[in-house]
C-alpha positions in Angstrom: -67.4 -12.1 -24.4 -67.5 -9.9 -21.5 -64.0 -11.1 -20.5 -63.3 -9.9 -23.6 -64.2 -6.7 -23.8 -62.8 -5.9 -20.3 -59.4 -7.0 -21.4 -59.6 -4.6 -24.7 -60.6 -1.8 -22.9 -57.3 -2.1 -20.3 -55.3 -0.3 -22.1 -57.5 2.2 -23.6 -58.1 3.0 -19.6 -54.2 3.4 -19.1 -53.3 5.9 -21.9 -56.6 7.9 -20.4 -55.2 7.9 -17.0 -51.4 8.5 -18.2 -53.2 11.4 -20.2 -55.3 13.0 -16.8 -51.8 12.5 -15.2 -50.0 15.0 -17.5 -52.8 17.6 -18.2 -53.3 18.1 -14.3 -48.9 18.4 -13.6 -49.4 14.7 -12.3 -46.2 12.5 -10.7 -42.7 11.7 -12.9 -43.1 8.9 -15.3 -41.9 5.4 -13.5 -38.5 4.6 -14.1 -37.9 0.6 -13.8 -35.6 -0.5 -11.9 -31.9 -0.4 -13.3 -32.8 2.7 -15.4 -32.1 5.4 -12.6 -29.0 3.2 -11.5 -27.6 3.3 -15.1 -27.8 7.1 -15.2 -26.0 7.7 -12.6 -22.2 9.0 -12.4 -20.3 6.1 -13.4 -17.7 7.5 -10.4 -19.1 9.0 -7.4 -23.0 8.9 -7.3 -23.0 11.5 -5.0 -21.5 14.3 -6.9 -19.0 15.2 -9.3 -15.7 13.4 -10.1 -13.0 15.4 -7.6 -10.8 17.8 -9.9 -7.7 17.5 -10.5 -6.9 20.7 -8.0 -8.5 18.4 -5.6 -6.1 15.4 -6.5 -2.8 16.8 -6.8 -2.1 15.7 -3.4 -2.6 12.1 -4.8 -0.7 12.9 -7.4 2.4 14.0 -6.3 2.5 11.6 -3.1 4.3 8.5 -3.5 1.3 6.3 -3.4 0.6 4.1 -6.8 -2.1 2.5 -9.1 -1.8 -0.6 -6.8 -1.7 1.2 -3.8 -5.2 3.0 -4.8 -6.9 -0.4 -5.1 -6.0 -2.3 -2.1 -6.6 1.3 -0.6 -10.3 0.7 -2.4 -10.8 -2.5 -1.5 -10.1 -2.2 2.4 -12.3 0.7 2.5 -14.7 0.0 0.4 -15.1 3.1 -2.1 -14.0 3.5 -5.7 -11.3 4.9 -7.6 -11.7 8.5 -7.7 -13.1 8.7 -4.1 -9.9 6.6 -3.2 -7.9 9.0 -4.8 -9.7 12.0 -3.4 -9.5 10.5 0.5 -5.7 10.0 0.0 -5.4 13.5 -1.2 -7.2 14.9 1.4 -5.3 13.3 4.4 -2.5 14.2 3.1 -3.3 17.5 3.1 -4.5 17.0 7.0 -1.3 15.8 7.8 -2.4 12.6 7.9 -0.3 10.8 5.1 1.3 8.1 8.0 -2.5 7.8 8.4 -2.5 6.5 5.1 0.0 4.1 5.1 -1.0 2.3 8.8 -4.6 2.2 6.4 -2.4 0.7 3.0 -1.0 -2.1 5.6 -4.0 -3.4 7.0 -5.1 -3.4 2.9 -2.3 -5.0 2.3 -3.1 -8.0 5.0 -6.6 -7.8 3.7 -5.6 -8.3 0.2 -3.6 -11.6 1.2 -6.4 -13.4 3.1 -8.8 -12.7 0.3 -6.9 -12.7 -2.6 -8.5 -9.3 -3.6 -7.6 -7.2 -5.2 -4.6 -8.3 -7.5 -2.0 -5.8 -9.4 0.2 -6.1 -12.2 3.9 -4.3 -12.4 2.9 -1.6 -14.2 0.1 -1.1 -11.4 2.9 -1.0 -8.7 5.3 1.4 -11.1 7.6 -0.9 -12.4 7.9 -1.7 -16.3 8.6 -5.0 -17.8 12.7 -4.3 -17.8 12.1 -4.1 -13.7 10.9 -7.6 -13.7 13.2 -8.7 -15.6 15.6 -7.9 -13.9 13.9 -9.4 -10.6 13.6 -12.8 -12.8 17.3 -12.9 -13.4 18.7 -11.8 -9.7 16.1 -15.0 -8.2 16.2 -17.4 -10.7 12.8 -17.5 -11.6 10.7 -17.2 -15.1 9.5 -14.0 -16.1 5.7 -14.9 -14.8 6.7 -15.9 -12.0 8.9 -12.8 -10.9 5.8 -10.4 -11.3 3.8 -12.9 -9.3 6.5 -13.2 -6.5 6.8 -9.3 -6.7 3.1 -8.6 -6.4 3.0 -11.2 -3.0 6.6 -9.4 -2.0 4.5 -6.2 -2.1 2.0 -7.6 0.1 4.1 -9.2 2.6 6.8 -7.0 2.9 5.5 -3.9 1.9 5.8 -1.4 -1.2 9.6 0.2 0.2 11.4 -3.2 0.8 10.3 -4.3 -2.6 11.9 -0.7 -4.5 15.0 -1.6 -2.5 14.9 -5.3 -3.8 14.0 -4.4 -7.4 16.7 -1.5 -7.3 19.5 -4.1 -6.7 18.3 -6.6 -9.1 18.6 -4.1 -12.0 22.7 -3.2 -10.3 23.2 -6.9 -9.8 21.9 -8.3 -13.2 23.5 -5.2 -15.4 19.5 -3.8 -16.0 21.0 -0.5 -14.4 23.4 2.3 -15.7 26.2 3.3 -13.3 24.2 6.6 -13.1 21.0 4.6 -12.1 22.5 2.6 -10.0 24.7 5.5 -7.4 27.5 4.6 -8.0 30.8 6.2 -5.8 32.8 7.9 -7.6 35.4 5.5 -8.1 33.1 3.9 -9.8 32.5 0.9 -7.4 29.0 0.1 -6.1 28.4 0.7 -2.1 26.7 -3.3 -2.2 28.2 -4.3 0.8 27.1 -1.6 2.9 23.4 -2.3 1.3 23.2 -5.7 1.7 24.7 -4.8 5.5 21.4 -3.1 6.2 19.2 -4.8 4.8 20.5 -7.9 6.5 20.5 -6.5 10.1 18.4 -3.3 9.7 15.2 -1.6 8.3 13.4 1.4 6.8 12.2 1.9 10.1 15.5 2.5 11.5 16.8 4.1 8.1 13.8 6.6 8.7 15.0 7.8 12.3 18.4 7.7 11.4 18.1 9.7 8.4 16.4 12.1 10.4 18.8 13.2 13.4 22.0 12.5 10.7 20.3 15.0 8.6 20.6 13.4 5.1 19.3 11.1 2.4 17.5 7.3 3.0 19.8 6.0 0.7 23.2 7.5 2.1 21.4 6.3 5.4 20.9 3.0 4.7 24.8 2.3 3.1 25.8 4.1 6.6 24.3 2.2 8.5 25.1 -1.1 6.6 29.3 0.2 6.5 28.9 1.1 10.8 27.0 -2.5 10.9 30.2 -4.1 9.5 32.5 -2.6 11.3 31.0 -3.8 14.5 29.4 -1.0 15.5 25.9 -2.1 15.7 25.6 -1.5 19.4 26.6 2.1 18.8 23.4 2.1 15.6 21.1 0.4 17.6 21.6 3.4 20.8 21.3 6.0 18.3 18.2 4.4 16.5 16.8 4.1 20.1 17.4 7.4 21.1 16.1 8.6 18.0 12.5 7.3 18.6 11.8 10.0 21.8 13.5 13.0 19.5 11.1 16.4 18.5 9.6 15.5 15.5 10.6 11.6 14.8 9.2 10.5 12.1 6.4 7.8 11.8 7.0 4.5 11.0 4.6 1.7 10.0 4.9 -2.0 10.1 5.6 -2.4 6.5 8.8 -0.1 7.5 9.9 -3.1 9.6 11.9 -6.5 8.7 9.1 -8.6 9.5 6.5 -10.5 7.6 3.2 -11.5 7.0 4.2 -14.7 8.8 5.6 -13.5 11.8 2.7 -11.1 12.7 0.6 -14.4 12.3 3.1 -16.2 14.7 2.8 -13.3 17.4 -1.0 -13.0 16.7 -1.3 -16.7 17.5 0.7 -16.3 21.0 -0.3 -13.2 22.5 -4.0 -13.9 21.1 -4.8 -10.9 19.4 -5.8 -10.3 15.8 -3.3 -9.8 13.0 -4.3 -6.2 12.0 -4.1 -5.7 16.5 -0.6 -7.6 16.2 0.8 -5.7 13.9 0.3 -2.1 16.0 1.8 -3.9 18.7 5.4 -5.2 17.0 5.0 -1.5 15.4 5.0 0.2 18.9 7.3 -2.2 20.8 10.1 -1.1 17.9 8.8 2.4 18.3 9.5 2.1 22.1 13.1 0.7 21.6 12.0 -2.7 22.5 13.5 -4.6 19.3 15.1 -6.9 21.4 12.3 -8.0 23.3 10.2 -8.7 20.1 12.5 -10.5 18.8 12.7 -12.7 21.9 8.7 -12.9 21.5 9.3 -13.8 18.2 11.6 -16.9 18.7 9.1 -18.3 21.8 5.9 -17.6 19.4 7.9 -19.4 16.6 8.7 -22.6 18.9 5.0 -23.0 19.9 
């Protein structure tokens, strides 16, 4: 019985305290655990979601939906704080920053498989893939999957160039779309020239000292390439690199892949992320040559 009792008068005793509590301006009333969380800021927990003032940086850079979640992902913050830390380096100055930061992502991405993107996600539409599907001979699924790992491999520039000459080569393009001369013929030659023997890295620096657009720079250099005259590229690329103002270039701006930065990581014993600044500042140096020698001896190990 007295058991009893005692377990009757429990919660009488509570409402009495909870009561005291109130009357004399006690504590806040417990929250359990998961109700605090849930009425948090479903964005940034620490203040307000950044304004769109505060994104336009973001928004008119050439960074994507895709780019914003390997971005996330490698650095470990959400969306809108993603979006906000792009905006805000690029408005330091620091937009190469940005992309040495999306490679490393990038590399990330492919030994996790995290995150993953869809087309629309890395601004193509479903006419893009298409297209991709028809220039390699693959089914439609498995074009967006090949584009998404091309993405990650070779990086967001080579991948525009590639999609770009699917959509001339397969007929997905208008003559407008795709540049053509004004003859009406299509400058392929010179493009598949460059893309062959050269990269955006050297279309970058090129571009630059000649003063004009990537894409005049790259069917330039392809044309000079088959005339012979890479020698005469490959001095003025080089000389390029020491010029006032050159700018940046990161290793997703260079021909290599995924698999050859593991090759070279392997030989000189270095991580891949570690590996991948190196090849980037041996080009940057005017050392091409040499890498490329590394390259071969890492590949024969």
């Amino acid at each position: 019985m007295l058991f009893k009792s005692r377990t009757r008068l429990l919660p009488a005793l509570t409402v009495l305290l909870s009561l005291l509590g109130l009357a004399c301006g006690g504590g806040d009333p417990v929250i359990q655990s998961g109700e605090q969380e849930a009425s948090l800021p479903p964005h940034d927990v620490q203040g307000a979601l950044p304004t769109a003032d505060e994104l336009a940086a973001y928004t008119n850079s050439s960074f994507n939906m895709c780019d914003v979640k390997v971005l996330g992902a490698y650095w470990g913050s959400l969306e809108y704080d993603t979006k906000e830390t792009i905006s805000g380096k690029i408005l330091a100055g620091g937009e190469p920053l940005v992309g040495v930061a999306l490679d490393e992502g990038r590399s990330k991405a492919l030994s996790t498989g995290q995150p993953t993107c869809s087309i629309a996600e890395m601004g193509y539409t479903p006419s893009d893939a298409q297209a991709v599907a028809d220039n390699w001979n693959y089914d439609l699924s498995e074009a967006k999957s090949a584009m998404f790992n091309k993405y990650l491999n070779q990086g967001k520039d080579w991948l525009a160039e590639e999609v770009a000459r699917s959509r001339s080569a397969t007929g997905h393009m208008t003559a407008a779309e795709a540049g053509e001369d004004d003859d009406g013929e299509l400058p392929d030659a010179g493009i598949e020239a460059f893309w062959d023997q050269s990269d955006m890295c050297e279309a970058r620096m090129l571009a630059h000292i000649w003063n004009q657009g990537l894409y005049e720079t790259k069917v330039q250099i392809g044309e000079k390439l088959l005339a012979d005259m890479g020698e005469a590229v490959r001095s003025q690329v080089n000389a390029s690199y020491f010029t006032e103002s050159a700018p940046e270039c990161s290793w997703s701006d260079l021909s290599y892949g995924y698999d050859d930065a593991q090759a070279l990581s392997k030989y000189w014993g270095s991580e891949v992320s570690e590996t991948k600044t190196r090849m980037t500042h041996k080009i940057r140096s005017g050392n091409r040559e040499y890498l490329n020698e590394e390259l071969q001896r890492a590949q024969t190990m």
